[in-house]
C-alpha positions in Angstrom: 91.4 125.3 89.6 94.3 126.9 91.9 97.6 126.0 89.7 100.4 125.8 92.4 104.4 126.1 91.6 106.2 124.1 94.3 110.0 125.4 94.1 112.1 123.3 96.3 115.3 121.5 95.5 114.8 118.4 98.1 114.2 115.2 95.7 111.2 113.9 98.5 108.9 117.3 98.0 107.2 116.3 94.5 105.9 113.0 96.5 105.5 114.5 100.0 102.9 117.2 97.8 101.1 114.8 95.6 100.3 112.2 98.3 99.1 115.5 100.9 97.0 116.7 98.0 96.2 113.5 96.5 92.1 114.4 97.5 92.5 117.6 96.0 94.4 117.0 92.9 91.6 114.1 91.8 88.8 116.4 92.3 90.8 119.1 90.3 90.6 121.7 93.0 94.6 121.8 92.7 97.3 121.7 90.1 100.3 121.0 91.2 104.3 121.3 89.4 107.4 121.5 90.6 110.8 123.1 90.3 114.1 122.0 91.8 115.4 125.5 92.1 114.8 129.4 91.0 116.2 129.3 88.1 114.0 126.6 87.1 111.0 128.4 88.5 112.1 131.4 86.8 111.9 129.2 83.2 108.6 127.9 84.0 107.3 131.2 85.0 108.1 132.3 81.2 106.1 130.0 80.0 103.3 129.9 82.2 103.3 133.1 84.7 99.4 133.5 83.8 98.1 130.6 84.5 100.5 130.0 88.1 97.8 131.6 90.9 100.2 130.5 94.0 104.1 130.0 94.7 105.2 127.8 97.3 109.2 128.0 97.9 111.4 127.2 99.9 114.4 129.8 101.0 117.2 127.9 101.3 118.2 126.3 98.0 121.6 126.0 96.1 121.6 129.1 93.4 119.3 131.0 93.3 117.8 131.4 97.1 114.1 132.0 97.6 114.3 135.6 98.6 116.4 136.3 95.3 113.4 134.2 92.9 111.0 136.7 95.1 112.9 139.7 94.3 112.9 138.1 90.4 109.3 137.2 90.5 108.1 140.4 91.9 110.1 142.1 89.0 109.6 140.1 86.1 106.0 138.9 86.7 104.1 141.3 88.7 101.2 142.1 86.3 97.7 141.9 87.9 97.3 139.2 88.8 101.0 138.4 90.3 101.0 135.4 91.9 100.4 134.5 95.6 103.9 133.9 97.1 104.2 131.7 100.1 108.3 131.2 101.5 108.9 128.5 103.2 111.6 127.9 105.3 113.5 125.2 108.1 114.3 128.5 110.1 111.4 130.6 111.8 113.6 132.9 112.7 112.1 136.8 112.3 114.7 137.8 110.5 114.2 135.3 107.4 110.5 136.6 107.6 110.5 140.1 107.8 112.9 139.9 104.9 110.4 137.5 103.1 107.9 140.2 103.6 109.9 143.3 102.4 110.7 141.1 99.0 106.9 140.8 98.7 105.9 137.3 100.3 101.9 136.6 101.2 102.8 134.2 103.9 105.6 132.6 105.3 105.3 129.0 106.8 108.1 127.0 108.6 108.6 123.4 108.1 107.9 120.7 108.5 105.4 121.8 106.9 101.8 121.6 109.0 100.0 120.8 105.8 96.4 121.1 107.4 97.0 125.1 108.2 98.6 125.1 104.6 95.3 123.3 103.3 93.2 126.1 105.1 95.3 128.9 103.3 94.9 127.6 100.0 91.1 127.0 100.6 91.4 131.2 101.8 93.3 132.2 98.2 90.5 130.2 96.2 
């Protein structure tokens, strides 16, 4: 089962996820949870960094912003195997992804999010 952090701090993500990956979560192909911001990610991670096999987050949030959680994750939890790290942003501008990339990132994907090409990623990681 791929366990997925979703860090975002829009209130509409948590049900926007679990009704895309409604198929998915049943069978028990995906786990999903959720954090409102990197500091919160950064808690959960303490608990669980083991058993999280992908990040999804977004860049701009209040606090903490993606890149920084990035620059944190890549840090504090980058024993094989570190997670997956997808950024996800409301600005493809290069910029914003060649930065994402030099932090560490996997991918970067721009929203709204195109959750069929995110489906085929996922299927890729597993």
């Amino acid at each position: 089962m791929l366990k997925i952090l979703v860090v975002d701090d829009e209130p509409d993500v948590k049900d926007l996820f679990q009704q895309r990956f409604r198929r998915e979560i049943r069978n028990e192909e995906f786990r999903l949870d959720f954090a409102n911001s990197g500091e919160e990610a950064l808690s959960y991670l303490n608990g669980h960094a083991s058993e999280v096999i992908l990040i999804l987050s977004d860049i701009n949030m209040p606090g903490m912003s993606g890149f920084e959680l990035l620059r944190q994750i890549r840090k504090d939890f980058n024993t094989p195997p570190s997670p997956v790290v997808m950024m996800i942003t409301a600005y493809g501008d290069p910029n914003s992804e060649q930065m994402a990339v030099d932090l560490g990132a996997n991918d970067f994907l721009t929203k709204p999010l195109d959750f069929a090409v995110l489906k085929q990623k996922l299927k890729e990681i597993v």
